[in-house]
Wavefront OBJ file of the C-alpha trace (Angstrom):
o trace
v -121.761 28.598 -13.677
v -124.041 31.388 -13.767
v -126.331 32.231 -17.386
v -123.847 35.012 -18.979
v -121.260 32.938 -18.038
v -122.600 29.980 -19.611
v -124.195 31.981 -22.561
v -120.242 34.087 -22.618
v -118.359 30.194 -23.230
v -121.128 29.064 -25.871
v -120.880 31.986 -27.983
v -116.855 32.547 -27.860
v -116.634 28.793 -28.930
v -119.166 29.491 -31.866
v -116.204 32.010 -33.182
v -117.911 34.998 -32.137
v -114.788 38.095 -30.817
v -115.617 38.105 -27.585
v -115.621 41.909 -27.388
v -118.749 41.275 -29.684
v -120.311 39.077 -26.594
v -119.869 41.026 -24.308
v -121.394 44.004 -25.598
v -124.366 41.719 -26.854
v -124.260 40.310 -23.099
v -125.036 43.528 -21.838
v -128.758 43.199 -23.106
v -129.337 39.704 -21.980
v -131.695 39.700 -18.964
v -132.799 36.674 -17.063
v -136.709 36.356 -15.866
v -138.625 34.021 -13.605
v -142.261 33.413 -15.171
v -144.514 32.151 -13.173
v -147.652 30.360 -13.984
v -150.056 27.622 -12.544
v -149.198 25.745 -15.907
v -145.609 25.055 -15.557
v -144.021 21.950 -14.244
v -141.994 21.331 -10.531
v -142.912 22.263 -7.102
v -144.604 25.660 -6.676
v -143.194 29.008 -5.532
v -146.260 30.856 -5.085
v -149.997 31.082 -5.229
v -151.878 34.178 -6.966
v -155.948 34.733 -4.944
v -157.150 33.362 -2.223
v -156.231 35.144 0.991
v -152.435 36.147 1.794
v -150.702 35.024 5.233
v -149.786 38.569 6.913
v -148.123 38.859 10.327
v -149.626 38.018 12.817
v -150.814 41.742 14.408
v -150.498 43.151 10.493
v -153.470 44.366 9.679
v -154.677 44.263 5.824
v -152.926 46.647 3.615
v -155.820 49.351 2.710
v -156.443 53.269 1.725
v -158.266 54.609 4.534
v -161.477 52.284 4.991
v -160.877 50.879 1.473
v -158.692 47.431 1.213
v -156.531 46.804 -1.740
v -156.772 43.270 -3.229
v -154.363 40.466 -2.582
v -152.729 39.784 -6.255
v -150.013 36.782 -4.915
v -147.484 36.012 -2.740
v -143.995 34.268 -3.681
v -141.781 31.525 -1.597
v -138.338 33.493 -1.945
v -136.427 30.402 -1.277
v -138.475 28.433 -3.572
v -138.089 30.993 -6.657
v -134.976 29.698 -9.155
v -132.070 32.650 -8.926
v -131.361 34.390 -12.020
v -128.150 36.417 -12.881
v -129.051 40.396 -12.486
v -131.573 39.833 -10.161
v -131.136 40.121 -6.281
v -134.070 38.486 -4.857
v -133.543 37.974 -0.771
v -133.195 33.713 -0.676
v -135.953 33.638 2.211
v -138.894 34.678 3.286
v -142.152 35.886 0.987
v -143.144 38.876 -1.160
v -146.900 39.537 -0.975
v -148.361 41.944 -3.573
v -151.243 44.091 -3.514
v -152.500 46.541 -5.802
v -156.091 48.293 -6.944
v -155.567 48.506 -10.560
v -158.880 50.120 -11.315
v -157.520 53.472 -8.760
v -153.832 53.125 -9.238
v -154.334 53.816 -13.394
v -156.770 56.444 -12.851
v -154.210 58.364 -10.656
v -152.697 60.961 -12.540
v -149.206 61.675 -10.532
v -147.208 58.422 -9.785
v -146.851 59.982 -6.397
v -150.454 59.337 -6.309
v -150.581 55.795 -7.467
v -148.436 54.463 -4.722
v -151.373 54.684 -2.212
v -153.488 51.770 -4.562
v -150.244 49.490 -4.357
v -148.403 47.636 -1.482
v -146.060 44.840 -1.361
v -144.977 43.449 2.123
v -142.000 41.211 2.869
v -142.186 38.681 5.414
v -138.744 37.698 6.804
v -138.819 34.058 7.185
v -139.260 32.661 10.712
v -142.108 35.612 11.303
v -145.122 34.430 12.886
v -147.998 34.446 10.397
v -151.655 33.778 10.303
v -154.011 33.689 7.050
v -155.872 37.288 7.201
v -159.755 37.456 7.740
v -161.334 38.724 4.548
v -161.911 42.485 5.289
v -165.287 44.474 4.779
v -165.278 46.076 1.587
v -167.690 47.443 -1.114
v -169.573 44.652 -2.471
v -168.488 46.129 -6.151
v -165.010 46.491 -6.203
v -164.402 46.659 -9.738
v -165.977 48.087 -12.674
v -166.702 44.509 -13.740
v -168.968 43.229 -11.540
v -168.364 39.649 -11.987
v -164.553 40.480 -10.359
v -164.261 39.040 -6.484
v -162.131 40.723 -4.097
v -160.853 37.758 -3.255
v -160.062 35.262 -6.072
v -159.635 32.258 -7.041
v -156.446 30.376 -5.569
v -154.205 28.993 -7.228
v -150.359 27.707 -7.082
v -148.007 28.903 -9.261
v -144.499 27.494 -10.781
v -141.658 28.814 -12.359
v -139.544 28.945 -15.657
v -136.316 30.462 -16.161
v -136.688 32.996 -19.402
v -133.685 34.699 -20.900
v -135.021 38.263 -22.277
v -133.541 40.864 -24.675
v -134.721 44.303 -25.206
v -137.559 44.507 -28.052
v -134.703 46.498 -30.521
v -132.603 43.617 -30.493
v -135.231 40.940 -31.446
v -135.243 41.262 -35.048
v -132.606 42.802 -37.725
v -134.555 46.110 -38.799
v -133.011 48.294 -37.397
v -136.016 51.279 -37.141
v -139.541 51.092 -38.333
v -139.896 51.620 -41.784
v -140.168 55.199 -42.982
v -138.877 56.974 -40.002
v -135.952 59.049 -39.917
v -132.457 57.816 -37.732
v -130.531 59.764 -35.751
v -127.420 57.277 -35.409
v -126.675 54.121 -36.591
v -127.992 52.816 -33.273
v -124.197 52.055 -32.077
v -125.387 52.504 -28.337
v -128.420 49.970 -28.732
v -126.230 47.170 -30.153
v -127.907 47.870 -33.117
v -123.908 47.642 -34.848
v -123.051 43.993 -34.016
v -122.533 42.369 -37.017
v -123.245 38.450 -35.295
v -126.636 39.342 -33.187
v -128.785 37.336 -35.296
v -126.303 34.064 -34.567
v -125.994 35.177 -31.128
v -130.211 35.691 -30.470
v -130.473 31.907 -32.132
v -128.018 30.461 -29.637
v -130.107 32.494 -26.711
v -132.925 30.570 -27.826
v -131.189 27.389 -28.008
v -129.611 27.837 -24.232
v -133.017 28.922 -23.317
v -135.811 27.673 -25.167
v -138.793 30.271 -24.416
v -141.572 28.262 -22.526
v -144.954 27.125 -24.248
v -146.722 29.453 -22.242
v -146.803 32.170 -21.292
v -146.777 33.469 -17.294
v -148.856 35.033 -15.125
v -146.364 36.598 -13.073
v -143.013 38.173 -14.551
v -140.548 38.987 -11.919
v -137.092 40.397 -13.803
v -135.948 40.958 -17.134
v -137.310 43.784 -18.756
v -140.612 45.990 -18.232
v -142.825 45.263 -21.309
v -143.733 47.958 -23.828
v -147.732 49.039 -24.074
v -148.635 51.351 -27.125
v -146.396 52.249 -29.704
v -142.953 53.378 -30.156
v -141.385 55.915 -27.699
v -138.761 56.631 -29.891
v -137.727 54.510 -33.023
v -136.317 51.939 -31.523
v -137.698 51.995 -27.979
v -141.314 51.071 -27.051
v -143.007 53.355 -23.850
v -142.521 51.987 -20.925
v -141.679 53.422 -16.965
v -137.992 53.385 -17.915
v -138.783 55.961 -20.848
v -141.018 58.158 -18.877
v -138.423 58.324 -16.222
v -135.388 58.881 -18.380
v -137.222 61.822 -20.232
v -138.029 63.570 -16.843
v -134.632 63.363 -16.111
v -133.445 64.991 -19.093
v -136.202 67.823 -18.658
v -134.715 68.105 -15.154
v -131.381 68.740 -15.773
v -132.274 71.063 -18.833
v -134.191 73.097 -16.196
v -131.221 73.222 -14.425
v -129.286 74.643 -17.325
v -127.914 72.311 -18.732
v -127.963 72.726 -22.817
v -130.927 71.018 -24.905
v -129.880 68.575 -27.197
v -128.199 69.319 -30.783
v -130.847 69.212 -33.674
v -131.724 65.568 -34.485
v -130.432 64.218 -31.544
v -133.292 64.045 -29.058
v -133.892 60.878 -29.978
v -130.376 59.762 -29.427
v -130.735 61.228 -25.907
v -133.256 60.009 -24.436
v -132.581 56.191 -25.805
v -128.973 57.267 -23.791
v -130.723 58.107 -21.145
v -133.429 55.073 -21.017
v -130.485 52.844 -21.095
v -128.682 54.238 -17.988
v -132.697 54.337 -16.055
v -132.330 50.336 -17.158
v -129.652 50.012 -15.689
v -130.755 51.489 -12.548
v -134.187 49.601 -12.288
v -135.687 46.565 -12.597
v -139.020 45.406 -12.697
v -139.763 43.403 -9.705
v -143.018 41.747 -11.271
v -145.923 42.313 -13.770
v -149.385 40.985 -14.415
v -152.391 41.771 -16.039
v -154.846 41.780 -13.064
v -157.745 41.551 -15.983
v -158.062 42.369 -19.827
v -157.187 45.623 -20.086
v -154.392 46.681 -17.485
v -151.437 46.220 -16.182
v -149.718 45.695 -13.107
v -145.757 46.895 -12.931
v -143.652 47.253 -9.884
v -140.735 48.310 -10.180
v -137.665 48.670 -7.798
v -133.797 50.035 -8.078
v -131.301 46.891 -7.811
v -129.846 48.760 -4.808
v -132.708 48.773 -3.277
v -133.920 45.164 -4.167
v -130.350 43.702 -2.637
v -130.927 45.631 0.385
v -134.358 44.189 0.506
v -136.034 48.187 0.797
v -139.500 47.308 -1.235
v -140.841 50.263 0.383
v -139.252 52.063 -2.547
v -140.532 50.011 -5.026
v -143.015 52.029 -7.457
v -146.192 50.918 -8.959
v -146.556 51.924 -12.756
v -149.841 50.455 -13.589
v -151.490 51.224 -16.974
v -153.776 50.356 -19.564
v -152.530 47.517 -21.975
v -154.090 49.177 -24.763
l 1 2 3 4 5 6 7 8 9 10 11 12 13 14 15 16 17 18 19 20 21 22 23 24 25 26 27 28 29 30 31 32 33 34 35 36 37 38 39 40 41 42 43 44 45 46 47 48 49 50 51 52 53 54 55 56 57 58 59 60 61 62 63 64 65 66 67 68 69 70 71 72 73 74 75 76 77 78 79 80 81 82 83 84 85 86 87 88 89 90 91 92 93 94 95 96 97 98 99 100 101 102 103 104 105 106 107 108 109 110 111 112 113 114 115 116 117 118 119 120 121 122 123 124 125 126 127 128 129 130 131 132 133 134 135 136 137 138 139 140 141 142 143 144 145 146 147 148 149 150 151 152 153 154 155 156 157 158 159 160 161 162 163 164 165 166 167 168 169 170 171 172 173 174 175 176 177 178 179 180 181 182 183 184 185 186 187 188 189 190 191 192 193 194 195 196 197 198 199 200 201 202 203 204 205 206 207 208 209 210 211 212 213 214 215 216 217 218 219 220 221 222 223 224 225 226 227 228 229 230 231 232 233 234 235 236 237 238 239 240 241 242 243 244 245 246 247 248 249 250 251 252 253 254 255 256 257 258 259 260 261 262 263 264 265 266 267 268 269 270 271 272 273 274 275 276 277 278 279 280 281 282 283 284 285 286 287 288 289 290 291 292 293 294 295 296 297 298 299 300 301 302 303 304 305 306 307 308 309
């Protein structure tokens, strides 16, 4: 049985309509957190220095190598409903944080970030650390190559940041709707958000990888309800597209509204393949359309990597 399935028969035989689950359903997202603090056999390792193919060279801008983050065991990663991870082979990520944020364009950012998949059953060897600038990073005390370190994994169920608590806007703003599209309407969310947490009790600590689920919200509200993240950004470029193409803007008051409509379908589309913070202050975010994640096309993927503050 497969986690909306299971979470589906739980909550019908708490008495909840089950046209009530399965809007509420719609919002559950499954994670894999990964962290060297977790229990059972390991699926990755973050540092060190990454096995590449053998005749790859390292992934680099120009004469400038971009540091190894981690690399996952596919096969060894738990499966999670939503999320089409290939069952074999390894993900290796790479990314220069410090460049990639101070990129302007995304189009721009992509250069700083890499992830390679290795099929399994390709011939690998463990890459030669590369010549680089002896200072990296801003903070001097940063190696290229870190610390290694295995990493294990914990199944997370995740809803959006809207849903968590009962308010149903921050205080003293004005609402648009009565947040009908967000789930904001079902009367049993509170019961069913209790029995999430009892199917899936969040772990102790928190990871150092995220792969899944949903793309976590830096700075403050987007809209009311809806923190900033890449799936905002992208949903309001959208709209600005298609109003460029003359389509009409929205009604007065309903901006808002449209762009949460929006956001929702861009959520729909995407999925954020994993996120760190590479240090104290940023963030790492890859992101990657589920068509493209089942057909195993992380060339598409797209880096979104920002400040946490």
């Amino acid at each position: 049985m497969d986690q909306h399935q299971l979470f589906r028969r739980a909550a019908i035989e708490q008495g909840v309509p089950e046209d009530e689950v399965s809007r509420f359903a719609e919002f559950l997202r499954f994670a894999i957190w990964t962290s060297p603090a977790y229990d059972g056999p390991p699926v990755g390792r973050g540092g060190g220095l990454p096995s590449l193919p053998v005749g790859m060279e390292w992934p680099s801008v120009g004469a400038r190598p971009l540091p190894f983050v981690a690399s996952f065991d596919c096969a060894a990663l738990p499966r999670v409903d939503g999320f089409a991870l290939p069952t074999d082979g390894s993900l290796l990520f790479f990314l220069d944080h410090e460049r990639a944020v101070e990129d302007d364009e995304v189009t721009g950012e992509q250069r700083y970030a890499r992830i390679v998949y290795v099929p399994a059953g390709t011939e690998t060897a463990v890459a030669v650390e590369p010549d680089h600038d002896e200072e990296m990073y801003h903070d001097s005390s940063r190696q290229f190559v870190e610390p290694e370190h295995d990493l294990f994994a914990a199944v997370a169920a995740e809803l959006p940041r809207w849903l968590k608590t009962d308010r149903k806007a921050r205080a003293g703003l004005p609402r648009s709707d009565d947040g009908e599209h967000l789930g904001l309407d079902l009367p049993h969310r509170a019961e069913l958000r209790a029995l999430v947490r009892e199917l899936w009790p969040e772990p102790d600590r928190g990871a150092y990888f995220y792969l899944g689920g949903y793309t976590g919200g830096i700075g403050g509200l987007a809209t009311n309800l809806m923190s900033d993240t890449p799936e905002i950004d992208m949903a309001g470029q959208n709209i600005t597209a298609r109003r460029e193409a003359g389509e009409p803007a929205s009604a007065p008051g309903e901006w808002q509204r449209d762009l949460e409509m929006e956001t929702l379908r861009v959520m729909r589309e995407w999925v954020p393949l994993v996120q760190f913070t590479p240090d104290s202050v940023h963030r790492g975010r890859f992101l990657i359309r589920h068509d493209d994640l089942a057909a195993r096309r992380f060339e598409k993927a797209l880096s979104f990597t920002a400040f946490t503050e």
